[in-house]
C-alpha positions in Angstrom: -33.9 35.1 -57.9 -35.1 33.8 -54.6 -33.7 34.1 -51.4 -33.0 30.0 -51.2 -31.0 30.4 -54.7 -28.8 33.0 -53.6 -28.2 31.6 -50.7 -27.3 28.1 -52.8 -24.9 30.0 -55.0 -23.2 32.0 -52.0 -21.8 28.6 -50.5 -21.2 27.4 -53.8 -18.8 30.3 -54.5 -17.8 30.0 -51.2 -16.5 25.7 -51.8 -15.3 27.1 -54.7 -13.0 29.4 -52.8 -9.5 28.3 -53.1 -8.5 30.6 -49.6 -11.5 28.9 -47.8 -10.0 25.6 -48.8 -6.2 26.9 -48.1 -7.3 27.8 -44.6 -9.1 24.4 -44.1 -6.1 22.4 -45.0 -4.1 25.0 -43.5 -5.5 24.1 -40.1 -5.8 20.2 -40.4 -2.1 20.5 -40.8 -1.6 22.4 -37.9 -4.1 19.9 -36.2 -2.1 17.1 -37.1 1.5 19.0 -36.4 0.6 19.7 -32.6 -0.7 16.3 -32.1 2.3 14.8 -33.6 4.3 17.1 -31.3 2.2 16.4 -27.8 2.7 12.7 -28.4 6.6 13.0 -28.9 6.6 15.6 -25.9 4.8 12.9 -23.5 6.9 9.8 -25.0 10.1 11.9 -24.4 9.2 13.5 -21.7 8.3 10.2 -20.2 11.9 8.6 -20.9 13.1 11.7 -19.8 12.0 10.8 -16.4 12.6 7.4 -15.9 16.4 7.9 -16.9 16.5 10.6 -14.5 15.5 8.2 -11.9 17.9 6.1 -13.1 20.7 8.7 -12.9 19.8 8.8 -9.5 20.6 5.4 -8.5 24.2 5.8 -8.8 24.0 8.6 -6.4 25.3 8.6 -2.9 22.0 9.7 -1.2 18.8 8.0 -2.6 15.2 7.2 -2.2 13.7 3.7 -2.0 12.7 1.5 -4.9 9.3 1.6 -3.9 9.0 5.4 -3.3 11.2 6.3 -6.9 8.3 3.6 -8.9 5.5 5.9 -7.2 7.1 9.4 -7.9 7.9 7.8 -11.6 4.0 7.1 -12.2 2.9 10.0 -10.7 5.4 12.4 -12.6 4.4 10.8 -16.0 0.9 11.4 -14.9 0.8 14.9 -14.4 3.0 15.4 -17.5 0.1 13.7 -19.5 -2.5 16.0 -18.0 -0.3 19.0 -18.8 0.2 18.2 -22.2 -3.3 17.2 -22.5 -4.2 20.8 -21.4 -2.3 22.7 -23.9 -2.8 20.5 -27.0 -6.6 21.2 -26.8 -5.8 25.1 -26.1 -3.8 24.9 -28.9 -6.1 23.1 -31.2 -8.8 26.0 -30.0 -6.3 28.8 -30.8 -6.2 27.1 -34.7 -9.8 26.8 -35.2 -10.0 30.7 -34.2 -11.7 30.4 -31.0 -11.0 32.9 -28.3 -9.0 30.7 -25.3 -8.6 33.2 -23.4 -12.0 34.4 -22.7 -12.9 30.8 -22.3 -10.4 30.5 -19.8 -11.7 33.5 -18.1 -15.5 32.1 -18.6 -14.0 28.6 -16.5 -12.5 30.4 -13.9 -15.9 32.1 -12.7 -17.7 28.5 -13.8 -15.1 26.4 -11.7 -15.3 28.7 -8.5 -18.7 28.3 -8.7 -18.3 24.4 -9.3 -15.5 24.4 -6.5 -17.9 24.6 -4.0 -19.8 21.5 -4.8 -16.4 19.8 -5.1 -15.1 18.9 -2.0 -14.7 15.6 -2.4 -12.4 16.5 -5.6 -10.4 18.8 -3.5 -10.7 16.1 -0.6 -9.3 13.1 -3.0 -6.8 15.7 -4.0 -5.4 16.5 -0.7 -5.3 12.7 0.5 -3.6 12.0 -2.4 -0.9 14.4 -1.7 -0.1 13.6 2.1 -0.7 9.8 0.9 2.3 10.3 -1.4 4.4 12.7 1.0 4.4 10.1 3.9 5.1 7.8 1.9 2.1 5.2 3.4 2.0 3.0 0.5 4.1 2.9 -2.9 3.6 1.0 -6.3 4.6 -2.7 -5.9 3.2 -2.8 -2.1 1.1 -5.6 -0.7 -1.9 -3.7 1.0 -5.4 -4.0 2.4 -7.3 -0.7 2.2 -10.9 -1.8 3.2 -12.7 -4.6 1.1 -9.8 -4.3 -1.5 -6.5 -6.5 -0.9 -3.8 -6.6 -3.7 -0.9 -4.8 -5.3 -0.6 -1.8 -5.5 -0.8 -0.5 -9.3 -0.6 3.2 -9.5 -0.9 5.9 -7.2 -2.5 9.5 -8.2 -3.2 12.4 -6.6 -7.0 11.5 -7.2 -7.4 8.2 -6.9 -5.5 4.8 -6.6 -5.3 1.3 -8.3 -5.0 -1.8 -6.5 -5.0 -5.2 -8.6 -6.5 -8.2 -6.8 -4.8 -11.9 -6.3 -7.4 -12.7 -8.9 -6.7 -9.9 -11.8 -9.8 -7.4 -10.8 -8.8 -3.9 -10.5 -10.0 -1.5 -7.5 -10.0 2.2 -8.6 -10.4 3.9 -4.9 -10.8 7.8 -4.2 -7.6 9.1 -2.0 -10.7 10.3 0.0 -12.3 7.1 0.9 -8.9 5.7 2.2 -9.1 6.5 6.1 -7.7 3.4 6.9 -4.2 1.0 5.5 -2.8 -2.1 6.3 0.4 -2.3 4.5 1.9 -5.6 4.1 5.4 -4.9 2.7 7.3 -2.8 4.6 8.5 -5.1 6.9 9.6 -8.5 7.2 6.3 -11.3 7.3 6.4 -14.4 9.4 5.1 -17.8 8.3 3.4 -20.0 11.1 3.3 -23.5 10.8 1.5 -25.9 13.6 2.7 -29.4 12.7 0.9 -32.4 14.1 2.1 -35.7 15.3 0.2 -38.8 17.1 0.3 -39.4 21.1 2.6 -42.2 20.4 5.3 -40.5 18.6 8.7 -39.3 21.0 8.2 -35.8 21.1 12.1 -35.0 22.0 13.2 -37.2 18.9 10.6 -35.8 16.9 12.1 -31.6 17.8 15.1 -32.8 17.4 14.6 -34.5 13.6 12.6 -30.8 13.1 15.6 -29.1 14.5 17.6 -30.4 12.4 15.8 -29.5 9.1 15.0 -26.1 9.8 18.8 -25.3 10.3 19.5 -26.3 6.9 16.7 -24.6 5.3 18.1 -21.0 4.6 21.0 -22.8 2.4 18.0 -23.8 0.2 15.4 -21.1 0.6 16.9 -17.4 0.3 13.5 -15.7 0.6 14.2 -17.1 4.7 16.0 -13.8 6.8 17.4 -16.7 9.0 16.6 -20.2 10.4 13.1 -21.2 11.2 12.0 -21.1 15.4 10.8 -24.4 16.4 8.8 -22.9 19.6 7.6 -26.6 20.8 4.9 -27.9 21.9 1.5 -25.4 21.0 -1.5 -27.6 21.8 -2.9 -30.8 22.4 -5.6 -32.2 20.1 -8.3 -34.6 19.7 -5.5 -36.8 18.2 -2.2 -35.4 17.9 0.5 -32.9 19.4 0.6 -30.0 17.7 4.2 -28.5 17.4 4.8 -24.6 16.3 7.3 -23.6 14.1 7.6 -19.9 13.0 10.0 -18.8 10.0 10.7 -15.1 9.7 10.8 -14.3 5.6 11.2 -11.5 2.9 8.0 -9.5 2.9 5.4 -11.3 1.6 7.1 -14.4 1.1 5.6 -15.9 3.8 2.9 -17.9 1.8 5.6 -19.2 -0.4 7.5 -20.5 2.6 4.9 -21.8 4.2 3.8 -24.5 1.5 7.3 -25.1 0.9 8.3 -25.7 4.8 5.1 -27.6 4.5 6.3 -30.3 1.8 10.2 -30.4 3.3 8.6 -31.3 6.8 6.3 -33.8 5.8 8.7 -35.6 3.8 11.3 -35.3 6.7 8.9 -37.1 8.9 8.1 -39.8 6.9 12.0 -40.8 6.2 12.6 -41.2 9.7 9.0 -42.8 10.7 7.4 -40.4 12.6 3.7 -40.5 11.8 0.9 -38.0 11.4 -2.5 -38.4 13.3 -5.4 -38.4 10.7 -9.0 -38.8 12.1 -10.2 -42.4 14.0 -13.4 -43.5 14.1 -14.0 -45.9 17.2 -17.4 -47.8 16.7 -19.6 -48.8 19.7 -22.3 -51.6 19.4 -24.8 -51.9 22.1 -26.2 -54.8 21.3 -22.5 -56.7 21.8 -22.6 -54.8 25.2 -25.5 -56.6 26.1 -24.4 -60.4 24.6 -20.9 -59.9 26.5 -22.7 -58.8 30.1 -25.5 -62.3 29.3 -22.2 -64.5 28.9 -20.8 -62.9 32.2 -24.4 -63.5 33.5 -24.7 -66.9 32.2 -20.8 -67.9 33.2 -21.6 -67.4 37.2 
């Protein structure tokens, strides 16, 4: 018998091995059973968390909205990464593979690697004192750089802000050297409102005056009555008068194009009109017919 025979009928005797077969299915259960059980952990583990949060809302002392939504994302994180980590040890241990000298073989590999890491451990690092101070949260308004939006998630690698217009910026904690944060205290909404020469300025404040005191009955996103400061300019054709209206954060854009509509409709009830671009033409040649007839006259 040759060589390739025999070794044909030893892994047919081996397929036909009923332990062989009991080990395989043995395993694939095992497989299945600590999958199965790292989902659950993460999905409970998860609710775990946020009702722990919400336990402590009812509590005298607490943290802020904004700070509790970042600590919630970043706790469900790092339990995802830990349960990550054991499930595959776990799935090694079952398919008889020694974990621990692996571990033992990434420990001398990673301190090697660690070295060419630094902008890892640098991201890392950022990411932690970003969190501690508490610079920016989930739900904030910021500008970090090129990318403006909302904040989406906060890790201790990197950071998600989603755009006005739905694209997503993924920045390293290491590249942010620089934040403007828009939401942590109140915005302001500045409106310059133009109205002809001819108009009566003193009536005109004092229809303005009027609105903008009744405005915060209407409009709760306003902390308190708009500032009518007066007159901020003269133009090419109109007065320009400066109104500034203190509002929730970020709600200053909304304000603004409301405030907009109330004042322009205000103005027209009581007949106070806005400039709009004049064009004055200028003929030469009737210059010159109108200085003959003055010529001609004496």
């Amino acid at each position: 018998m040759s060589k390739i025979e025999q070794t044909i009928n030893n892994m047919a005797d081996q397929l036909m091995n009923e332990d062989i077969w009991l080990a395989i299915g043995e395993g694939l259960l095992k497989i299945l059973a600590i999958i199965l059980i790292s989902a659950l952990a993460i999905r409970f583990g998860k609710l775990a968390i946020r009702n722990f949060f919400k336990v402590r809302t009812r509590a005298p002392l607490r943290i802020s909205e904004r700070r509790e939504a970042t600590l919630i994302k970043l706790l469900e994180n790092v339990l995802t990464y830990v349960v990550y980590f054991v499930t595959i040890m776990t799935i090694l241990s079952v398919l008889t593979i020694n974990v621990q000298a692996m571990l033992a073989g990434a420990g001398i590999v990673g301190l090697a690697v660690g070295f060419g890491a630094q902008s890892l451990v640098k991201d890392v690092i950022t990411g932690f004192f970003i969190i501690l101070e508490d610079q920016f949260s989930v739900g904030d308004y910021v500008r970090i750089g090129q990318a403006e939006g909302t904040v989406e998630e906060i890790g201790l690698r990197t950071s998600k802000i989603k755009g006005f217009t739905g694209e997503l910026h993924i920045l390293p904690n290491g590249t942010i050297t620089e934040v403007t944060n828009f939401s942590l205290h109140n915005s302001v909404a500045v409106l310059d409102i133009g109205v002809s020469y001819e108009s009566d300025i003193e009536y005109t404040e004092k229809v303005l005056q009027d609105l903008i005191e009744k405005l915060p009955e209407r409009y709760e996103e306003l902390v308190k009555p708009p500032e009518l400061l007066g007159v901020h300019n003269f133009g090419a054709s109109e007065v320009v008068l400066r109104i500034v209206a203190e509002t929730l954060p970020m709600k200053h854009f909304y304000i603004g194009r409301v405030l907009r509509k109330e004042i322009k409709l205000c103005l027209d009830e009581h007949g106070i009109e806005i400039p709009y671009p004049r064009l004055v033409m200028y003929s030469r040649q009737e210059e010159n017919q109108q200085k003959q007839k003055e010529t001609g006259g004496n």
